[in-house]
N, C-alpha and C positions, 0 to 999 in steps of 0.2 A: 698698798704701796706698789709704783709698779715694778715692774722686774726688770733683773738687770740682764744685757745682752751680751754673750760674745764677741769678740769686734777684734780683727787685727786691721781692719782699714783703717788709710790716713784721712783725717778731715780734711775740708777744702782750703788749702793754703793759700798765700798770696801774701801783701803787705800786710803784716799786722797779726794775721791769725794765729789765735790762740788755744790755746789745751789745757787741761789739768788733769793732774794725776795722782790718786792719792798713795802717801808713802807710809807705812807701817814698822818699819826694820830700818833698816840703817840710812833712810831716803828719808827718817825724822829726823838726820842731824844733816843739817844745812852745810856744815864743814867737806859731808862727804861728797856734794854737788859736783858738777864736772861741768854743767851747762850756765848759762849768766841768764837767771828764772827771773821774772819777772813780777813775782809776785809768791808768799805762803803765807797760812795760816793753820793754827791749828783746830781740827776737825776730828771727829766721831763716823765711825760708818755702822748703819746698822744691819745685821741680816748677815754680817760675816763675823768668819772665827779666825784667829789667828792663832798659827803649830809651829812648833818646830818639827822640819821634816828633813829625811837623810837627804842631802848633795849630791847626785851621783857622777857630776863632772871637776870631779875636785883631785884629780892624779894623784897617791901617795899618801892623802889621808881623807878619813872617812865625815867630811865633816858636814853639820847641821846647820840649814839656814832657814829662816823665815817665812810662811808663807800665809795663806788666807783659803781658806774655803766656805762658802754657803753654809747659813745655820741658821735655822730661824729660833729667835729669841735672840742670840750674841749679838755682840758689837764690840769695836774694839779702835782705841786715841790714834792718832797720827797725824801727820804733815799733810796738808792739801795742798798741791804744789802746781802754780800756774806759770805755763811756761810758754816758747814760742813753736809755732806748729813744725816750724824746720826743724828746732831739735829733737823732737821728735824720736828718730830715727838715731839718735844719739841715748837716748834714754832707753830704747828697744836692745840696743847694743849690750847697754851695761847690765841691763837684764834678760840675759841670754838665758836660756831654758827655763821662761814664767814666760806667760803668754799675757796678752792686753785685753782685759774686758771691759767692755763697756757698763757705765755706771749710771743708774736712775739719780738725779737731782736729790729726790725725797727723798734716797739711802743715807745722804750726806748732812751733817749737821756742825754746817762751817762758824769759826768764831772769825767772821770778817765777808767780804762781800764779791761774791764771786763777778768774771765779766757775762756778759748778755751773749745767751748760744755757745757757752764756752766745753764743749765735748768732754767727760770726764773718763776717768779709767781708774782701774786696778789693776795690778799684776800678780799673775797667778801661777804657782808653779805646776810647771808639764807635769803632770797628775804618772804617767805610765812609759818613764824613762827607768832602767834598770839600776835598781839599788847599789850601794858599794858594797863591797861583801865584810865589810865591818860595820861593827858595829858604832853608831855615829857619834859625836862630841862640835859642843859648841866651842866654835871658837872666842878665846877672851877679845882678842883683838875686837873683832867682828861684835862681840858683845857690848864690850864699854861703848864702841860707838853709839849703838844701839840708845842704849840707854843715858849717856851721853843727850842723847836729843831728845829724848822724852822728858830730860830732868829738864834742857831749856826748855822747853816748849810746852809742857803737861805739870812740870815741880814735882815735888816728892809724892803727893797722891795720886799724878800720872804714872810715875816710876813702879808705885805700890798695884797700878791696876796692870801695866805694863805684865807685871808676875803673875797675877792675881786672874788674867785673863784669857792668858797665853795658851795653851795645850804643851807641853813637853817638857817642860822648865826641869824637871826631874834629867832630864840628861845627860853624862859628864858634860864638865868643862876641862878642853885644853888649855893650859895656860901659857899661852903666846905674848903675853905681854913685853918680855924684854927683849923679843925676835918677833914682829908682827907678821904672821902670816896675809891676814887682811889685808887688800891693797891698798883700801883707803883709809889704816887704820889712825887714830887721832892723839892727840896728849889727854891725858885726865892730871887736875890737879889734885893732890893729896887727900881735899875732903870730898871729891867727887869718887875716888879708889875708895876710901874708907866708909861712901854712904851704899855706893853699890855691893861693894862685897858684904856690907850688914845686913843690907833687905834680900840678897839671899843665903844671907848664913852660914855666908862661907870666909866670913872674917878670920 
């Protein structure tokens, strides 16, 4: 398989050009977009692992988000998200302290058809920014979205590998739900509350 590269470069823009990017965490629920993408499916990446890792830019509390690191053997569901090259730069924004790597074709195992020369990424968070000095907790907000998008996009045996696959799940959880901390947090209807909180057992 070949390997994937580093890359904070922008591709060659102009009319038309395009990107993708694959979303794993809260960029699997379409809700929480900011950009008008042109295109998603849902897709597998293989050779990465997905953690929860401590936040360390989160003022006031200590909390855990999302990330990916190299692993051979792992792989892990998510959003393959095709967008335009100008936004780009908007997408690098929202994910402030992950860095953009560049991604091999053959890592990717898309349910839909990618465009021709189309640059792909992952983002990865900054490995050796200073921890919070607590100890860290997922946020619920942060989390239903999460999961929220894996259950459109993946359904309940996504949701099940979602946990199943994760590194950290043992974490607390803050329960933020009736004050979202989250900025882009979402509504859950009643059987979506009552299926996430069952598969991790904290009904």
């Amino acid at each position: 398989m070949p390997q994937e590269t580093s890359s904070i470069d922008d591709p060659t823009d102009g009319d038309g050009a395009l990107i993708a990017y694959f979303g794993y965490g809260s960029l699997v629920n379409r809700a929480t977009h900011r950009t008008t993408i042109v295109d998603a499916m849902p897709a597998r990446l293989a050779g990465w692992r997905r953690l929860w890792r401590p936040r360390p830019d989160m003022p006031g509390f200590p909390a855990a988000l999302l990330t990916v690191r190299r692993e051979a053997g792992a792989a892990c569901d998510g959003l393959l998200v095709v967008d335009k090259a100008e936004n780009l730069a908007a997408v690098d924004a929202r994910e402030a302290r992950y860095r953009r790597v560049r991604l091999s074709p053959a890592a990717l195992e898309p349910r839909g058809i990618l465009p021709r020369d189309c640059p792909l990424y992952v983002y990865e968070a900054v490995p050796d920014l200073p921890l919070h000095r607590e100890p860290p907790k997922i946020l619920r907000s942060y989390l239903d979205a999460v999961m929220q998008g894996f259950f459109v996009e993946h359904g309940e045996d996504g949701l099940r590998r979602l946990v199943a696959e994760t590194e950290g799940f043992d974490t607390p959880i803050h329960d933020d739900r009736h004050e979202p901390v989250y900025p882009r947090a979402i509504a859950l209807s009643p059987a979506e509350r009552d299926l996430f909180d069952r598969l991790l057992g904290r009904s």
